[in-house]
C-alpha positions as CSV (number, residue, x, y, z in Angstrom):
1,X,5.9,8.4,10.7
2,X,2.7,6.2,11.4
3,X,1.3,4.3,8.4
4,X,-2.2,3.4,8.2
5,X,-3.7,0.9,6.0
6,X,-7.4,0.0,5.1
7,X,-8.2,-3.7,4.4
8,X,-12.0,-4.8,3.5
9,X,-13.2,-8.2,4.2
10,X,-10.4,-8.2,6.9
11,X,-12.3,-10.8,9.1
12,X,-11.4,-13.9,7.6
13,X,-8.8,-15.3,5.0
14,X,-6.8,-13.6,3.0
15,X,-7.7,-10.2,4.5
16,X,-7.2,-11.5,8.5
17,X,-4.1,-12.5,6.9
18,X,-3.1,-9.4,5.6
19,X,-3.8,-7.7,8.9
20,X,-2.1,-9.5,10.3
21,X,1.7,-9.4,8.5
22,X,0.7,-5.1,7.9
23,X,0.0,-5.2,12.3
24,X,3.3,-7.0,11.8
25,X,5.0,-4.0,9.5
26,X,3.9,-1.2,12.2
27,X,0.7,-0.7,9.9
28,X,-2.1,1.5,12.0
29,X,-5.2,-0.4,10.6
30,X,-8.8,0.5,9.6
31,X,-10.4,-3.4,9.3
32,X,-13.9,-3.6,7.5
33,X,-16.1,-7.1,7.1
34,X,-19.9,-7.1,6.5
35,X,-21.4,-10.2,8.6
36,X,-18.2,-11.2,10.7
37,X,-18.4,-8.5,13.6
38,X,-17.2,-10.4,16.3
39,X,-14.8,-12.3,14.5
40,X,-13.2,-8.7,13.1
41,X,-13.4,-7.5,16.7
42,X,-11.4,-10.7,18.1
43,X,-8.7,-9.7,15.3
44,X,-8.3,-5.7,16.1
45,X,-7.7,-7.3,20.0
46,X,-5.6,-9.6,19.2
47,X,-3.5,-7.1,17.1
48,X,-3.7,-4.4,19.2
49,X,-2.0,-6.3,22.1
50,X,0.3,-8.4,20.0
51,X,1.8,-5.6,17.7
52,X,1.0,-2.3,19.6
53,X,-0.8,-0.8,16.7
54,X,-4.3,0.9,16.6
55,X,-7.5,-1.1,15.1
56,X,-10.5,1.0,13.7
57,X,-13.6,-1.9,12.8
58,X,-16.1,-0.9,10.4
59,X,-18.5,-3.4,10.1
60,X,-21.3,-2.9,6.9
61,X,-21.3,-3.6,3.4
62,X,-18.6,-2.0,1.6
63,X,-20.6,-2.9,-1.4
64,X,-22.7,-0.1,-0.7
65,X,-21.8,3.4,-1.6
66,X,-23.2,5.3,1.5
67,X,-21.8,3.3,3.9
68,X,-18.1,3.8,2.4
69,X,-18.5,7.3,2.5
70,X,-19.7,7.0,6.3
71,X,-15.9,5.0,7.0
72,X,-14.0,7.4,5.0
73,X,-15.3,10.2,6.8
74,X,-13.4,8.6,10.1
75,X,-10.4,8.3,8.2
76,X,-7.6,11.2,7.8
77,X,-5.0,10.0,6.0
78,X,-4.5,6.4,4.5
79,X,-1.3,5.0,2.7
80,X,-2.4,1.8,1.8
81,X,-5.7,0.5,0.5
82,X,-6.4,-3.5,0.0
83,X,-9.8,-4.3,-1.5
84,X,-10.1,-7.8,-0.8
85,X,-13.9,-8.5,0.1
86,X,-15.1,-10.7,-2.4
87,X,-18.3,-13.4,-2.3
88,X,-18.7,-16.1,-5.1
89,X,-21.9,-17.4,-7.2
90,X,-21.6,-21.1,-8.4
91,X,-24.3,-22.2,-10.9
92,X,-25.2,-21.7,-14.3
93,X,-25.6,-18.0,-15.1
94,X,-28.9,-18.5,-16.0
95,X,-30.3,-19.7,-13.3
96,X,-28.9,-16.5,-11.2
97,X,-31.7,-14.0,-10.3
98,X,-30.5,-10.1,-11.1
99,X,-30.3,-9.3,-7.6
100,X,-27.6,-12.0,-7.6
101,X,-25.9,-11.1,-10.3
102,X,-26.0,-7.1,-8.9
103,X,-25.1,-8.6,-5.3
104,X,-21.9,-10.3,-6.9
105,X,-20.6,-7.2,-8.9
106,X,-20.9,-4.8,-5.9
107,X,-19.4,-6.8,-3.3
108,X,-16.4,-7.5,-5.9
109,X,-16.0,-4.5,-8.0
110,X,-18.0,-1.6,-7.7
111,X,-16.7,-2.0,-3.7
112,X,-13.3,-0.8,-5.2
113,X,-14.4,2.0,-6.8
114,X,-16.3,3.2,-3.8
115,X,-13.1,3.1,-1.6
116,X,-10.8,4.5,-4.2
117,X,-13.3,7.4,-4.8
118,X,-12.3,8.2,-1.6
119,X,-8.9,6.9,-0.6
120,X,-7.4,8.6,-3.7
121,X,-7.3,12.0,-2.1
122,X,-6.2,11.5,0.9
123,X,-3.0,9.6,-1.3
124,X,-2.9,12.9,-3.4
125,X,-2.4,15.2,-0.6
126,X,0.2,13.0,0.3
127,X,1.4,13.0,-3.0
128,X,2.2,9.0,-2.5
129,X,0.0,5.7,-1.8
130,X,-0.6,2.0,-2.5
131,X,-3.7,0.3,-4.0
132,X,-3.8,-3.5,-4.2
133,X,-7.0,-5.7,-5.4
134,X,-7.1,-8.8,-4.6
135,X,-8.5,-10.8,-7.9
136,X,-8.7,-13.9,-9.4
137,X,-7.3,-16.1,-12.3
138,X,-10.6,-16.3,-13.3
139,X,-10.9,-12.9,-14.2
140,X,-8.2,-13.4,-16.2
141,X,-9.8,-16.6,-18.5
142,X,-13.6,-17.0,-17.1
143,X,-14.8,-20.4,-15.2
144,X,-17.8,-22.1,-16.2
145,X,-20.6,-21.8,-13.8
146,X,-18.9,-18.8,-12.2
147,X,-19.9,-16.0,-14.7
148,X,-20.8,-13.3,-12.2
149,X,-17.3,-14.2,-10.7
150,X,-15.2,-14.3,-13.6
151,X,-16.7,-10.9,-14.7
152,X,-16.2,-9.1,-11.3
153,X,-12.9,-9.9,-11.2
154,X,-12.0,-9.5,-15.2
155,X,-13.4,-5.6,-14.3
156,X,-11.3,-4.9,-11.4
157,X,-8.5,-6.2,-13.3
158,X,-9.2,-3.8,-15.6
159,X,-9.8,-0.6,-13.2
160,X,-6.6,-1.9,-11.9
161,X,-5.1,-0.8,-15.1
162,X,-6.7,1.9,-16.0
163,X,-6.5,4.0,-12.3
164,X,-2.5,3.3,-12.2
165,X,-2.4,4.9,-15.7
166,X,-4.1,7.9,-13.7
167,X,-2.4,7.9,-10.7
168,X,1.1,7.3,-11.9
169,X,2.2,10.6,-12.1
170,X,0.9,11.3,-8.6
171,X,3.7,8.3,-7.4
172,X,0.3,6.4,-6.4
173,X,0.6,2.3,-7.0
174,X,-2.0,0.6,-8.4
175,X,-1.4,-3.2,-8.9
176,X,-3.6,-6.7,-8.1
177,X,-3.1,-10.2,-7.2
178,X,-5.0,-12.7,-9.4
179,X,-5.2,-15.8,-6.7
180,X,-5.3,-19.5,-8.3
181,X,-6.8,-21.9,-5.4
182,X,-6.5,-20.3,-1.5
183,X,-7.1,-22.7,0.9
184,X,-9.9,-20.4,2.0
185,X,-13.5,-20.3,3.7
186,X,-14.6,-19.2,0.5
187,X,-13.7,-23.0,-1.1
188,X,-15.0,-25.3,1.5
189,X,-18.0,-25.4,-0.8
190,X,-16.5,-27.9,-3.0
191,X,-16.4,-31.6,-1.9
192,X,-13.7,-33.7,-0.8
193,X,-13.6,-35.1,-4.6
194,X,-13.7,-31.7,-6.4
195,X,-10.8,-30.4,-4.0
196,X,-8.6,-33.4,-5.0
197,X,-9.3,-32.5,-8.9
198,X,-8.5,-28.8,-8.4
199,X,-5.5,-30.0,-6.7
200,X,-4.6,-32.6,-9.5
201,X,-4.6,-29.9,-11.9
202,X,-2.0,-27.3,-9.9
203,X,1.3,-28.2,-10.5
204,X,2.3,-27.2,-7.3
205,X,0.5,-29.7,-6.4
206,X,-1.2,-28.0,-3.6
207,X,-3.5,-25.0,-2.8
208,X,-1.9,-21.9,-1.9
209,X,-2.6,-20.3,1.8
210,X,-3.9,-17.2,2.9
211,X,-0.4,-16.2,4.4
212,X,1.0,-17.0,1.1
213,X,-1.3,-14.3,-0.5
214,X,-0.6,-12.0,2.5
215,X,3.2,-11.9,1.5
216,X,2.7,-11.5,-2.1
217,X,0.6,-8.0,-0.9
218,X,3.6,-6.6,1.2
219,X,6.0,-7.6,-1.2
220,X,4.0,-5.2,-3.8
221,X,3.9,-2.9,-0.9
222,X,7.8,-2.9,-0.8
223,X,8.2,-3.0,-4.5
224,X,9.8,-0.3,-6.6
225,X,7.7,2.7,-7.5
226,X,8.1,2.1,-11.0
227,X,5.9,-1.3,-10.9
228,X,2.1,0.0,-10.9
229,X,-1.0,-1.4,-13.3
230,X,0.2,-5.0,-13.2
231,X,-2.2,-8.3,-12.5
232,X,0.5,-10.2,-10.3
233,X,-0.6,-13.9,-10.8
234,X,-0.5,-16.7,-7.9
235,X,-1.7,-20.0,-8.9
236,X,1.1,-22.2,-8.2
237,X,1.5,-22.6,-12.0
238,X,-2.3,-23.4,-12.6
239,X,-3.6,-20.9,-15.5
């Protein structure tokens, strides 16, 4: 039977890289990114041809509760949700303007209750499903000048939790990924020196990769049933 996943902020990162190993598990895809349109377009070709799977873009902010409701009117049936779009805000929290603040906490967490709103009953008709959120192991303990951040991701955590608790007797999943350092878009803001700090302090002794993320999601796609409402952390032994 055709499986069909939806991954936001699929463009770049740890969602291209998640669209890309799901193309890879005969995943039918529904790809979403706000600014990235040609670069999400670029991706459903290049997984179209490569894996022989079918690619629905939906470019617009999934941050925003109409225009999540306009995707999920195109979609039927889903088996797999990854709510991965996520922006940062680095600076002292009060210097951050409201709209900043409110900018931060819909992109990264009021996004995942817009999509699981409406994913969930398409999984209960089903009677089965998968949710994964990608987080952060700063929701977990809070960064300085990343407030906004640390509190986005410390409340999907926590809606993590709570949803599985509700959806467990349905035999829907609900578990996230707290990420330590990704070699991602999202940290080229730091400098040369800051990255060698961060790195310093990761006894790996490295950042992990997008593709490294990308496998930790299909392994909890693969897990056992019984594993739902866990924060699955991947920091190389950071936090």
């Amino acid at each position: 039977m055709k499986k069909y996943a939806f991954i936001t902020g699929a463009s770049r990162g740890i969602g291209r890289a998640v669209s890309i190993l799901l193309a890879k598990e005969g995943y039918h895809l529904y790809l979403n990114c706000h600014q990235s349109k040609e670069l999400l377009y670029n991706l459903k070709e290049q997984l179209e041809r490569q894996y022989s799977v079918s690619c629905q873009c939906f470019v617009g902010d999934i941050g925003s509760p109409g225009f999540v409701k306009e995707c999920f009117a195109k979609i039927p049936q889903l088996d797999v949700l990854i709510n991965n779009a996520g922006i940062s805000h680095i600076g002292l929290f009060t210097d951050m303007s409201v709209d900043e603040w409110q900018k931060v906490l819909n992109t990264n967490l009021s996004s995942a209750f817009y999509t699981c709103k409406y994913a969930v009953p398409l999984m209960l008709h089903a009677h089965s499903g998968r949710i994964i959120n990608i987080s952060s192991v700063w929701g977990n303990i809070g960064a300085s000048m990343e407030a906004a951040y640390s509190a986005s991701k410390g409340g999907l955590n926590s809606f993590t939790k709570a949803i599985a608790k509700e959806l467990a007797p349905s035999n829907i999943q609900v578990n996230a990924i707290a990420c330590g350092v990704i070699d991602t878009e999202m940290n080229q803001c730091f400098s040369e020196e800051e990255r060698r700090v961060l790195r310093d302090e990761i006894p790996a002794d490295r950042f992990g990769s997008a593709e490294e993320a990308a496998q930790m999601v299909v392994s909890l796609l693969n897990a056992p049933d019984y594993l739902t409402g866990q924060i699955i952390t991947l920091d190389g032994g950071w936090c």
